[in-house]
C-alpha positions as CSV (number, residue, x, y, z in Angstrom):
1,X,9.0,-18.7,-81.6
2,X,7.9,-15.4,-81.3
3,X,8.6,-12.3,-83.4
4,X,12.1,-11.3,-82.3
5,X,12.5,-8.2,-84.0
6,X,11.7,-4.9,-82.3
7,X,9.6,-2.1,-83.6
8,X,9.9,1.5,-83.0
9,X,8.7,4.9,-84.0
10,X,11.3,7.8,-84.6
11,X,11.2,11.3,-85.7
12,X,14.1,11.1,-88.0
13,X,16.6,8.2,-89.6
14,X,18.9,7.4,-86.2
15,X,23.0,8.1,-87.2
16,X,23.6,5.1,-87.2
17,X,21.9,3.9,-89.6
18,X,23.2,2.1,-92.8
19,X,20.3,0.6,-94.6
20,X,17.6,3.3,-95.0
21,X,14.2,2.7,-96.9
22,X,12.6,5.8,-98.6
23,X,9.5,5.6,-100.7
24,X,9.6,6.1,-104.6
25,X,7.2,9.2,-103.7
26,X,7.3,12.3,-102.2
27,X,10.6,14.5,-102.1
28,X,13.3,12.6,-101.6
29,X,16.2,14.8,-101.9
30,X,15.0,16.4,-98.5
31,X,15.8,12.8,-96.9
32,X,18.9,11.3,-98.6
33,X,21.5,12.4,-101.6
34,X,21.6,10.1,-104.4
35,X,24.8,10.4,-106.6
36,X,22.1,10.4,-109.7
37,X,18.9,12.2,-110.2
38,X,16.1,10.6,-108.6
39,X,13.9,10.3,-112.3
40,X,17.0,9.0,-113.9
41,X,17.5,6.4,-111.5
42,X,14.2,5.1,-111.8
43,X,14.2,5.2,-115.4
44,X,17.6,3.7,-115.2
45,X,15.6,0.4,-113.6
46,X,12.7,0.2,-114.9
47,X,10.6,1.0,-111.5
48,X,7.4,1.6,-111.4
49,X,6.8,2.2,-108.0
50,X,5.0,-1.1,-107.4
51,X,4.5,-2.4,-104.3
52,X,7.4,-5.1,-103.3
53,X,9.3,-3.1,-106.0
54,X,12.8,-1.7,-104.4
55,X,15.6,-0.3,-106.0
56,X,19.2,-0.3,-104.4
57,X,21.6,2.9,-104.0
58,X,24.7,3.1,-102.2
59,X,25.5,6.2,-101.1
60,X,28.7,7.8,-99.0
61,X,27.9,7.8,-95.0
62,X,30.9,9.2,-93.7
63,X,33.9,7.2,-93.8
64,X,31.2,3.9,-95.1
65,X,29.1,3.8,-97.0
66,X,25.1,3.5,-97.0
67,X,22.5,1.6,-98.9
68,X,19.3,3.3,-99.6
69,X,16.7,1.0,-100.6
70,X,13.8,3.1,-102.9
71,X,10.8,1.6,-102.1
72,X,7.3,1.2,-104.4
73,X,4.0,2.2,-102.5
74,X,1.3,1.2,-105.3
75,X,-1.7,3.0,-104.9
76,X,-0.4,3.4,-101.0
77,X,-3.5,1.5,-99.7
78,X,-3.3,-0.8,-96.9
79,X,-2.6,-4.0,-99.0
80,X,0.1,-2.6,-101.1
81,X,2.6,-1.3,-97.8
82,X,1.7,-4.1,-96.1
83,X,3.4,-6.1,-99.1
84,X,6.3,-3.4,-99.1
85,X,6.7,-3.6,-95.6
86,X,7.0,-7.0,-95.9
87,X,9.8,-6.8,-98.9
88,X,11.8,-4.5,-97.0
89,X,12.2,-6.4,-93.8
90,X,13.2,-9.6,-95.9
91,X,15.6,-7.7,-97.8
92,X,17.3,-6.4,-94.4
93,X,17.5,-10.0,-92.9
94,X,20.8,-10.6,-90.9
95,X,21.5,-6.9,-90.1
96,X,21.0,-4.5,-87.2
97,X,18.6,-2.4,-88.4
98,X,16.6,-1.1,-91.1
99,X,15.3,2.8,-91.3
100,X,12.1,3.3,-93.2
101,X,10.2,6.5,-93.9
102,X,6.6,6.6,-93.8
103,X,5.0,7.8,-96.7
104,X,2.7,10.5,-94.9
105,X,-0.1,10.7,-97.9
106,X,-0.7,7.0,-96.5
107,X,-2.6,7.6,-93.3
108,X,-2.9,5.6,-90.7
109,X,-4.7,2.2,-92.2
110,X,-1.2,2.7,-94.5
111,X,1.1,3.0,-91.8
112,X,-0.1,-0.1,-89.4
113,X,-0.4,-2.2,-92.4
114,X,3.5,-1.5,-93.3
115,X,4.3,-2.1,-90.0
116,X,2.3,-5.7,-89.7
117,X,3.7,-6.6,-92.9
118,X,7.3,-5.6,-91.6
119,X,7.0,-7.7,-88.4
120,X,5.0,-10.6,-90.4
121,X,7.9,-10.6,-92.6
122,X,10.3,-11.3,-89.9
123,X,8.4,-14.3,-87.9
124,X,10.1,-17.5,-88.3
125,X,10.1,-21.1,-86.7
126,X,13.1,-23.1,-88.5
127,X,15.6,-23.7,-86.1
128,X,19.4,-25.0,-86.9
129,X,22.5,-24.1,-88.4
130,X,20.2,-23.1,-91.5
131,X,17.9,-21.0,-89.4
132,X,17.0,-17.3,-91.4
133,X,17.8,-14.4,-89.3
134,X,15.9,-11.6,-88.9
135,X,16.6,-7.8,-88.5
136,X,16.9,-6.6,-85.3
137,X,15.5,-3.8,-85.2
138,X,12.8,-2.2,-87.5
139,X,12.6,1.8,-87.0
140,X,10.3,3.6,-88.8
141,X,10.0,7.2,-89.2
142,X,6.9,9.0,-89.5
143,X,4.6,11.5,-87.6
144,X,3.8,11.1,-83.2
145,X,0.0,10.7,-84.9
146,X,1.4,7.1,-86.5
147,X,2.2,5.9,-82.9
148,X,-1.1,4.7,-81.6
149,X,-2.1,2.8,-85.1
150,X,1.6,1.2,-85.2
151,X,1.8,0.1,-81.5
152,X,-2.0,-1.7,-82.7
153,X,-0.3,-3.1,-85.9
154,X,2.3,-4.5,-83.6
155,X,0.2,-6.0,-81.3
156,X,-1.7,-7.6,-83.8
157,X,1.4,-9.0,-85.5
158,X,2.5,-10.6,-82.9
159,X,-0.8,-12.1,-82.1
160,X,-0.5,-13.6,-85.6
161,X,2.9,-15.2,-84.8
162,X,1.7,-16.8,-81.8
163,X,-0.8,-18.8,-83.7
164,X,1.7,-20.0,-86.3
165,X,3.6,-20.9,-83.6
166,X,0.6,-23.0,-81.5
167,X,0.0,-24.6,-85.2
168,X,3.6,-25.0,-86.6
169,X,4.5,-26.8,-83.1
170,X,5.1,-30.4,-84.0
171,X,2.8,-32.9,-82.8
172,X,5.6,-34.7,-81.1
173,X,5.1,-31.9,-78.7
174,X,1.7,-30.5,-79.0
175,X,-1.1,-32.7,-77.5
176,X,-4.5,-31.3,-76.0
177,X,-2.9,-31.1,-72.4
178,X,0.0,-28.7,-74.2
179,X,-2.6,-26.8,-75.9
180,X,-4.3,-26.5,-72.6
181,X,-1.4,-25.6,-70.8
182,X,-0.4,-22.9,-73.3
183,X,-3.9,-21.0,-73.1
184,X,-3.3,-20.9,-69.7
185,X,0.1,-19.2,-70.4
186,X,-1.4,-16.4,-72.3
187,X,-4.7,-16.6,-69.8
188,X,-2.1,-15.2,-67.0
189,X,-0.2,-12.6,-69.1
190,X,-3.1,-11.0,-70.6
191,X,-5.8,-11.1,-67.6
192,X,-8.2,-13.9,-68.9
193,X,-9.9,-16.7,-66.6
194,X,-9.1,-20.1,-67.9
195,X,-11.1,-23.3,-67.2
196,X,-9.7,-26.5,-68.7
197,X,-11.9,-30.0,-68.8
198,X,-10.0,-33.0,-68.6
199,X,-11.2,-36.5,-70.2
200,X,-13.5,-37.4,-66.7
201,X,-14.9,-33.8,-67.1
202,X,-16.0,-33.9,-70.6
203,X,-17.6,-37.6,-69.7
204,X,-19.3,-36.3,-66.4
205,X,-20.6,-33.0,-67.9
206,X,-22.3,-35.1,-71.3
207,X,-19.1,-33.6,-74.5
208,X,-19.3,-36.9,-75.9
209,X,-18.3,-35.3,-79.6
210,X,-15.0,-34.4,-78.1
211,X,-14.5,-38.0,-75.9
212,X,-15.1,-39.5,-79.0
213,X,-12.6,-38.0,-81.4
214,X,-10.2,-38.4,-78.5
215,X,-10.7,-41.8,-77.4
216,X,-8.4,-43.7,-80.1
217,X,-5.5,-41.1,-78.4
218,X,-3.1,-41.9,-75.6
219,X,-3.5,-38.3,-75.0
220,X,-6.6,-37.4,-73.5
221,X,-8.9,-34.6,-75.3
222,X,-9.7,-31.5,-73.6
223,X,-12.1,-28.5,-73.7
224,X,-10.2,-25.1,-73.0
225,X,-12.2,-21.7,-71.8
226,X,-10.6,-18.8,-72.0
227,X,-13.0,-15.4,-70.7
228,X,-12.4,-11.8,-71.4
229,X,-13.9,-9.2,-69.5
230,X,-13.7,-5.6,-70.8
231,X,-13.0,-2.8,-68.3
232,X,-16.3,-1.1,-69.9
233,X,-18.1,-3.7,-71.6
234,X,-20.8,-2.7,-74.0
235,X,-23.1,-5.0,-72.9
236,X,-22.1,-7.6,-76.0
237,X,-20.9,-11.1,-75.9
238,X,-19.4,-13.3,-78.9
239,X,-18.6,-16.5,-78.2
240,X,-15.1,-17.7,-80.4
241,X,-15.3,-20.9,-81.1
242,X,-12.1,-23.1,-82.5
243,X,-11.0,-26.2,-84.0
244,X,-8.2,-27.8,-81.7
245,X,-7.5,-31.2,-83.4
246,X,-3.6,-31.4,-82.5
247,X,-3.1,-34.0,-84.8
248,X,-5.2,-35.3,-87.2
249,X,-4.5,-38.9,-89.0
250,X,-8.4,-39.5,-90.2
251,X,-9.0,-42.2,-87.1
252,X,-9.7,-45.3,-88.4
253,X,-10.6,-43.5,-91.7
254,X,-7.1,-43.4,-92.2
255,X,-5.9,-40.3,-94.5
256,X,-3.2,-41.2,-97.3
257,X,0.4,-40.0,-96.3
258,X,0.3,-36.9,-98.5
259,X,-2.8,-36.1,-96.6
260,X,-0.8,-35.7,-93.1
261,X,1.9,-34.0,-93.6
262,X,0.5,-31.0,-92.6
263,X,-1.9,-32.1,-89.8
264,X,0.3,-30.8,-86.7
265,X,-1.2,-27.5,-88.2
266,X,-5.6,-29.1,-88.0
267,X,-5.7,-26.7,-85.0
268,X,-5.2,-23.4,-86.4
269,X,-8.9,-23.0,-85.7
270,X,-7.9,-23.4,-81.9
271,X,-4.7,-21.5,-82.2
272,X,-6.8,-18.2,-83.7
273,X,-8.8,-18.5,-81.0
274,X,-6.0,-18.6,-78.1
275,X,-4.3,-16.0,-79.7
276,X,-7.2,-13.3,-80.3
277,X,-8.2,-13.8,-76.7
278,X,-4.8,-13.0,-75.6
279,X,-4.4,-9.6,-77.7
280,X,-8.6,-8.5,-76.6
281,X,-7.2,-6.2,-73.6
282,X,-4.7,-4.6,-75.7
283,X,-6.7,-3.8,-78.4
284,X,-9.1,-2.4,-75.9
285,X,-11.8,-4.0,-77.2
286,X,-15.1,-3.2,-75.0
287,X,-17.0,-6.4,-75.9
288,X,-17.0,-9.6,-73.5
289,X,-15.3,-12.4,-75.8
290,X,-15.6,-15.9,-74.8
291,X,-13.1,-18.6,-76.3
292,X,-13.7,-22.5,-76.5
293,X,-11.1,-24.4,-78.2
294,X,-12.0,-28.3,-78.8
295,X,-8.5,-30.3,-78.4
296,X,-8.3,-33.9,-79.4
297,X,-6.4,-36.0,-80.9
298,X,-7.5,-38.2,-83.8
299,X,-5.8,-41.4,-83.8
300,X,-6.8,-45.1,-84.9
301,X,-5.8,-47.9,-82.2
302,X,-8.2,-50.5,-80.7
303,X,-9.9,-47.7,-79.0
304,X,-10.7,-45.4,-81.7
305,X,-14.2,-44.6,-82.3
306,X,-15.7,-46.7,-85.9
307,X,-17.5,-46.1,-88.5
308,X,-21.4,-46.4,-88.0
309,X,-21.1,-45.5,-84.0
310,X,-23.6,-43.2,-82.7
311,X,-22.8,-40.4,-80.1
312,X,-24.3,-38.2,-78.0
313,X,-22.9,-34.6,-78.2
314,X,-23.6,-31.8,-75.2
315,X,-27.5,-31.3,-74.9
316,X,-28.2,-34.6,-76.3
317,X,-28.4,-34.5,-79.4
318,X,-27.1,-37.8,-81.6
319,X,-24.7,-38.4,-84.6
320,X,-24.4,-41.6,-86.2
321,X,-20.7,-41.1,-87.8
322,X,-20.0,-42.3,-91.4
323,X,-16.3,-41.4,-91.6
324,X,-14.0,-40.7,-89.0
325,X,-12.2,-38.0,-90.5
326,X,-14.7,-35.8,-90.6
327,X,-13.9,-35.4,-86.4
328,X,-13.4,-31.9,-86.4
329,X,-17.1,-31.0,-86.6
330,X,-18.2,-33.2,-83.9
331,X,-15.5,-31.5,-81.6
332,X,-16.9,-28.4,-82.7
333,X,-20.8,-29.3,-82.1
334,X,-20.2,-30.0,-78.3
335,X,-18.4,-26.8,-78.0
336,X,-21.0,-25.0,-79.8
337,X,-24.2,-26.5,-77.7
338,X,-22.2,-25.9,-74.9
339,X,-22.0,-21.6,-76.0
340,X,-25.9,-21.9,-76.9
341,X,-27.4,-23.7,-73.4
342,X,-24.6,-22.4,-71.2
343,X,-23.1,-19.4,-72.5
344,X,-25.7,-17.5,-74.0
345,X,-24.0,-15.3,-76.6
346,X,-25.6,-12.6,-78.5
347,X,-23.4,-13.7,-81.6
348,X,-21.1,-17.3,-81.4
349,X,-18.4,-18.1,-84.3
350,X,-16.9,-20.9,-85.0
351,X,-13.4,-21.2,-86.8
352,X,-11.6,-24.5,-88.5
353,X,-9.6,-26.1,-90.7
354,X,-12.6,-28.2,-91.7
355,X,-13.2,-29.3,-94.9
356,X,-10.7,-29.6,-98.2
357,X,-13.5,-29.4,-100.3
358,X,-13.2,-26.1,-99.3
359,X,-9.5,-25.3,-100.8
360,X,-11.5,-26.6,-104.4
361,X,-14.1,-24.3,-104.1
362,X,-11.5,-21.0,-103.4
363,X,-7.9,-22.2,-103.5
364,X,-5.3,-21.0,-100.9
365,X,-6.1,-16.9,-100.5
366,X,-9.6,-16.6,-99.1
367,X,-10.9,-18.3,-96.6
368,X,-14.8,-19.0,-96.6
369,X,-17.7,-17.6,-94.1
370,X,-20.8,-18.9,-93.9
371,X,-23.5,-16.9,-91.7
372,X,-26.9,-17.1,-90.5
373,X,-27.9,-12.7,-91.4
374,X,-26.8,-10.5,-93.8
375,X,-25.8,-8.3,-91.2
376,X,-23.4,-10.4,-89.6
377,X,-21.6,-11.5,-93.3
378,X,-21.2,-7.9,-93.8
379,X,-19.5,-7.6,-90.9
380,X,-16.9,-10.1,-91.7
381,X,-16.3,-9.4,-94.8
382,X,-15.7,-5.9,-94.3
383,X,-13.2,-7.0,-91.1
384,X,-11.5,-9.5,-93.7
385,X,-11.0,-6.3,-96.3
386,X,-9.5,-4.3,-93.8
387,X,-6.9,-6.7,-92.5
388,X,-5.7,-8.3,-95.7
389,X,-7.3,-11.6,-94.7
390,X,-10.3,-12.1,-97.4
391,X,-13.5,-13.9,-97.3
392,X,-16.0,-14.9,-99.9
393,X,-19.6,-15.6,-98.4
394,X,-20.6,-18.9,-99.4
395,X,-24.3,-20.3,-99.5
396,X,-26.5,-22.3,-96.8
397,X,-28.1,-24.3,-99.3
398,X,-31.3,-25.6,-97.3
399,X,-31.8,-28.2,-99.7
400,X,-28.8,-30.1,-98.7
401,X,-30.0,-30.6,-95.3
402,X,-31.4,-33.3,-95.8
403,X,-28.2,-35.0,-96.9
404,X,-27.0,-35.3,-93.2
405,X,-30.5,-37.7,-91.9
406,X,-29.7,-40.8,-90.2
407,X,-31.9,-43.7,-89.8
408,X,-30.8,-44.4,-86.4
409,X,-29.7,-40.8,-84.8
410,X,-30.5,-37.1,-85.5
411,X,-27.8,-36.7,-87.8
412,X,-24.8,-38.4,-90.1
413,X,-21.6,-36.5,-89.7
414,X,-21.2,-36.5,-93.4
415,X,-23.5,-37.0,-96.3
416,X,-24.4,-40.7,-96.8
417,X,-25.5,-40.9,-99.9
418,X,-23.1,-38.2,-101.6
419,X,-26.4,-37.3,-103.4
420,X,-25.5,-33.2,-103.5
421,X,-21.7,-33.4,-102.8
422,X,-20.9,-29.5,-101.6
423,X,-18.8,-31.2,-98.8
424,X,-18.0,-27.6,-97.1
425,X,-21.8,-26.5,-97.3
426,X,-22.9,-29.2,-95.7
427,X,-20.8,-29.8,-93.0
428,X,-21.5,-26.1,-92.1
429,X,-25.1,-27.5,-92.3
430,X,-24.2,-29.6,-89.6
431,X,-22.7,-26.9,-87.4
432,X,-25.9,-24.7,-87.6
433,X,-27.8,-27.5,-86.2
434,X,-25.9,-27.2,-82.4
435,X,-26.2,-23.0,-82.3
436,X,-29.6,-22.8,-81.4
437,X,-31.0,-20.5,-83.8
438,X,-28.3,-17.7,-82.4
439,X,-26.6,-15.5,-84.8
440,X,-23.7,-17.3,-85.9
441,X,-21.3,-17.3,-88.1
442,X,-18.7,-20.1,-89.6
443,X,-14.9,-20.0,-91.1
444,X,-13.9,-22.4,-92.6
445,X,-9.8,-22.1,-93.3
446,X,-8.7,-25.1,-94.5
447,X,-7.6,-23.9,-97.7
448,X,-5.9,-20.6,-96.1
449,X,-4.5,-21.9,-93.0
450,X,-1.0,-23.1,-94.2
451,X,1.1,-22.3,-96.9
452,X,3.7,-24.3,-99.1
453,X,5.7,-20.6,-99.8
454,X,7.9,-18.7,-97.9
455,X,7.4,-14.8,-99.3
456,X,5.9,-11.9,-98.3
457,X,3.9,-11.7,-95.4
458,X,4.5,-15.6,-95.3
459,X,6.7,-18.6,-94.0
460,X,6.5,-22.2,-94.9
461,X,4.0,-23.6,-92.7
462,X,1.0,-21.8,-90.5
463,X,-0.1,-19.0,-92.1
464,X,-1.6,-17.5,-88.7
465,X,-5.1,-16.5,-90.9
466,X,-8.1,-15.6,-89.6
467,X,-5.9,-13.8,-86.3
468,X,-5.7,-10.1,-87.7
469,X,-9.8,-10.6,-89.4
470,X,-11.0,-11.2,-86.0
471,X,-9.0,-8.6,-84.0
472,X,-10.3,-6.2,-86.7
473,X,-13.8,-7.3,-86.3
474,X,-14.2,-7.5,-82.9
475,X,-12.4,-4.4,-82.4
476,X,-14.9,-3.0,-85.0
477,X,-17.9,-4.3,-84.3
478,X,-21.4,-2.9,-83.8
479,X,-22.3,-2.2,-80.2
């Protein structure tokens, strides 16, 4: 479900509030009265001011009493107050409101990132007699100049918790038509066009990548488009690209158990995509963004497409496919040949849970970008800094190329021989080969996507990553 709490921006702590949240630094005595000496009571706990670090002070408030909640800002940078914003809205779950002061040395990358991390804090998707309530209301107190950079944090935020919500939808639910009909839900709200192809589409037009992947479904795939058009474009165009496998069981490839637990969430790729195209207009970004999101199913049944088949993606190129489970990048080739003959962007990225040999290569924090410039890398890189999503570049190793030849098409969906393993590297390999020489750029998220922990920033399940990076970079982005 969507972010419930409500952010706002006020010039002082409101009179009714009884849970206040000060940083450790700056003068404090000119905000609250503590029944100790501020050093003392630091000393007294141990605080260091680290971020996620609060101490707790009760205080008289009239005829009740208040609790101030001393707050650690680190070295005040964006990553450290988006962790305390974080703490504090967990620790005020259940009540009305929390009051926090803005440490004003912060600036405004400070503030926005306190706020996200606030609002981050307070998504949640349980539902029940167990479900965790959050605050209310979050009202922060800083300078009119915070406005602007807070009303963006908030935007972004809540562009994050649609896309845990897309992904954290169970698959009971969510099917390609659902996905489909959800884009077109945030099509109308934020001023996008929306074109959707249906299974007789995607057969008459040539996507025989997605049709494939789809085919062992009783739910039909689909091919979503969502188009933003700046009110002063800069002349760009990125095309978005996204993984929308709504469930994911490996096809006749069948994964273990273990291995599907979490496959309601194998279109976070898709999700991103949705959800960046909704926020564009209100992050007035001034660059014309196209979105594809490939949606299938993957499903064994008498149907389902078999090992040592051959298909023929958009633009005709073949694939003889080896393994079944490797279906997101042949969803994701049709969608990208489709970008470079039909949309003709001056940069296209892709983004997906793709690969777990990915998660081996960089664990569950950074996601990995692969990229065909230096220029574009940098880009991304610098995007995933700013917005507390990291990236590490990882190599196009030429060499491997030659590990996805077929004897009967132009390609093997994974490496036959398992001669170079690198399974991450090649299968972006395998990507490059349907951009058409365009500047291009891949995430793979499969290690960053989800999480098993419910702190910080995070709940159990969708982590909503690769949102915020790509709201920063496109909002960012050279001319």
């Amino acid at each position: 479900m969507p972010i419930e709490t409500a952010l706002r921006l006020l010039d002082s702590p409101a009179q009714d509030a009884d849970l206040l949240a000060v940083p450790f630094a700056g003068d404090l005595t000119a905000q609250v009265e503590l029944p100790v000496p501020v050093a003392a009571l630091l000393a007294h706990h141990e605080a260091k001011g680290e971020p996620g670090e609060v101490v707790e002070v009760p205080v008289a408030h009239g005829d009740s009493v208040r609790r101030i909640l001393l707050y650690g800002t680190g070295d005040r940078g964006p990553r450290a107050l988006r962790k305390a914003g974080a703490t504090l809205a967990r620790r005020a779950r259940g009540r009305h409101a929390i009051d926090v002061t803005l440490p004003e040395e912060a600036g405004e990358a400070g503030w926005a990132a306190l706020a996200e991390g606030a609002l981050l804090a307070c998504y949640t998707m349980r539902i029940g007699a167990n479900r965790v309530t959050p605050v209310e209301e979050i009202r922060l107190h800083g300078p009119e100049a915070a406005r602007p950079v807070i009303e963006r944090a908030e935007v972004i935020a809540r562009a994050t918790a649609l896309t845990r919500d897309l992904a954290n939808t169970p698959s009971s639910v969510k099917n390609p038509a659902w996905l489909a009909a959800r884009a077109a839900e945030v099509a109308e709200r934020s001023g996008l066009a929306v074109k959707v192809w249906e299974p007789d589409d995607l057969a008459a037009e040539g996507f025989g990548g997605i049709l494939a992947v789809g085919q062992g479904s009783a739910s039909g795939p689909r091919l979503i488009r969502l188009s933003y058009e700046p009110e002063r474009p800069d002349g760009g165009h990125v095309v978005l690209v996204g993984k929308g496998i709504t469930f994911d069981s490996g096809g006749l490839s069948l994964k273990p158990t273990e291995g599907m637990k979490f496959m309601k969430t194998d279109m976070a790729g898709g999700a991103v995509v949705i959800a960046v195209l909704g926020a564009l207009r209100a992050m007035g970004v001034t660059t014309r963004v196209t979105g594809l999101v490939a949606a299938a199913e993957n499903m064994p049944s008498g149907s389902a497409q078999r090992p040592g088949d051959v298909i023929t993606h958009y633009g005709g190129r073949t694939v003889e496919v080896l393994n079944t489970d490797a279906e997101g990048r042949l969803v994701l080739a049709d969608a990208l040949a489709y970008a470079d003959e039909v949309l003709e962007p001056d940069t296209v990225l892709d983004i997906a849970t793709l690969t777990g040999a990915i998660s081996v290569a960089l664990g569950r924090d950074i996601g990995a970008v692969y990229a065909s410039g230096d220029d574009l890398a940098a880009e991304l890189l610098e995007a995933g800094g700013r917005s507390g999503e990291a990236l590490w570049r990882m190599p196009l190793i030429e060499e491997y190329r030659g590990a996805l030849d077929s004897a009967v098409a132009d390609l093997t969906n994974v490496e036959a021989a398992n001669t170079y393993g690198g399974g991450s590297i090649t299968a972006a390999l395998f990507l490059r080969e349907f951009t058409g020489g365009r500047r291009w750029a891949h995430l793979d998220i499969a290690g960053v996507a989800r999480t098993t922990s419910d702190e910080g920033i995070f709940s159990k399940g969708a982590t909503g990553y690769g949102t915020r990076l790509l709201l920063d970079w496109l909002a960012t982005r050279p001319a």
